[in-house]
C-alpha positions in Angstrom: 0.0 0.0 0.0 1.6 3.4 -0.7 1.8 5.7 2.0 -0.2 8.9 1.5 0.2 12.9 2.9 -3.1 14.5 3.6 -3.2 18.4 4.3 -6.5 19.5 5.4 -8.3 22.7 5.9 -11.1 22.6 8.4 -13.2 25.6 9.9 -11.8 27.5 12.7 -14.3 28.3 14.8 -16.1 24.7 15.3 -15.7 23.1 18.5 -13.1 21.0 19.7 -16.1 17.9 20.3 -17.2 18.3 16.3 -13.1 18.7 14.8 -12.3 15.3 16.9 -15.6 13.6 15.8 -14.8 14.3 12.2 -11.1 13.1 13.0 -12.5 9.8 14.5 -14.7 9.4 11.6 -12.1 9.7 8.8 -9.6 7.5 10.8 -12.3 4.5 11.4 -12.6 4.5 7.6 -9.1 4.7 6.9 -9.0 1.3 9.6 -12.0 -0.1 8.2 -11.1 -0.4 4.6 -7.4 -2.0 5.9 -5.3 1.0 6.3 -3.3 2.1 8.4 -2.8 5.6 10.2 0.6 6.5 10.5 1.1 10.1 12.0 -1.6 12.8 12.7 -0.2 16.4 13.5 -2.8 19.3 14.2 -1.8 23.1 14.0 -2.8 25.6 15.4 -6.5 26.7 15.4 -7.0 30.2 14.4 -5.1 30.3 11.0 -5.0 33.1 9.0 -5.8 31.8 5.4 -3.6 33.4 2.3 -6.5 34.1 0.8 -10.2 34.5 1.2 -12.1 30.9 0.5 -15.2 29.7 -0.3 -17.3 26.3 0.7 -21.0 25.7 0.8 -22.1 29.8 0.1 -19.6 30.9 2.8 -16.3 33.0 2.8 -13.6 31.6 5.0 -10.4 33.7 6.2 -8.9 31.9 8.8 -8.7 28.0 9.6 -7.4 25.1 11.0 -4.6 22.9 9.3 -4.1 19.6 10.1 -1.9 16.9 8.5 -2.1 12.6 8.7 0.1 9.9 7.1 -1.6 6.9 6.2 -1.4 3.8 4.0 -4.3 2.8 2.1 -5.1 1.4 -1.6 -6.1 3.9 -4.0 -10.2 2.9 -4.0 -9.9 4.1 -0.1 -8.1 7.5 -1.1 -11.0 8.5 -3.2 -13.8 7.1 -1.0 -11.7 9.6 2.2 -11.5 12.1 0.1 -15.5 12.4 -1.2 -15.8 11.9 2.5 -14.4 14.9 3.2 -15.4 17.7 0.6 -18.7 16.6 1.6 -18.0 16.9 5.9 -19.3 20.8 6.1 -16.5 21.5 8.5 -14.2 20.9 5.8 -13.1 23.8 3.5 -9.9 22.0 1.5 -8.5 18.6 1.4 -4.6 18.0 -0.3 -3.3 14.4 -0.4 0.0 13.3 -2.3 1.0 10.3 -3.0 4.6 9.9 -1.0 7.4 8.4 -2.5 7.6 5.0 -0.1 11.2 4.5 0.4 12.4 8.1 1.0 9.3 8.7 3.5 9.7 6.4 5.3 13.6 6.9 6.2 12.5 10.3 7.0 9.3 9.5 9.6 11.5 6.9 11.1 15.0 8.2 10.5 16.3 4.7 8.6 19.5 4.3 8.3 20.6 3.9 4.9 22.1 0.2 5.3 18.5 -0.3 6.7 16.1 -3.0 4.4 12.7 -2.4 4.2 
């Protein structure tokens, strides 16, 4: 399974209850469909945005980032994704594909010698 980055844009001002619900949510389908979650990193939660955005008839300026690793087949990238840009508390969602081998010496800090 490749490993996937996933930057996402989420509203700033929801609470923190309704951010971890929809965190919960998108991990338990990442588990479900035989993924695995590999690192989760929040920001801060009153972003500035660089510029003015739009979701669902409303203008957004400021937000909050967040960014997950995870393995999963392709068919459960799309099916997360959809997920997401339909969740109203979501304004963007970024994934990349991440080159296996050079990720994961850098999340783990492999040594070179290392075989994985």
């Amino acid at each position: 399974m490749p490993l996937y980055e996933f930057l996402t844009i989420t509203k700033a001002g929801i609470p923190k209850v309704v951010f971890e619900d929809m965190l919960r949510t998108t991990i338990k389908s990442i588990l479900d469909k035989g993924g695995a979650v590999r690192s989760i990193k929040p920001f801060k939660s009153q972003v500035e945005l660089p510029y003015k955005m739009k979701k669902n008839k409303e203008w957004h300026t400021h937000g909050r980032f967040w960014l997950m690793h995870f393995y999963a087949s392709p068919q459960v990238l799309s099916l997360i994704s959809r997920e997401l840009k339909n969740d109203p508390t979501t304004i963007r969602v970024n994934m990349v594909n991440v080159s296996r081998e050079s990720s994961l010496k850098n999340l783990l800090g492999v040594p070179d010698k290392t075989i994985l």
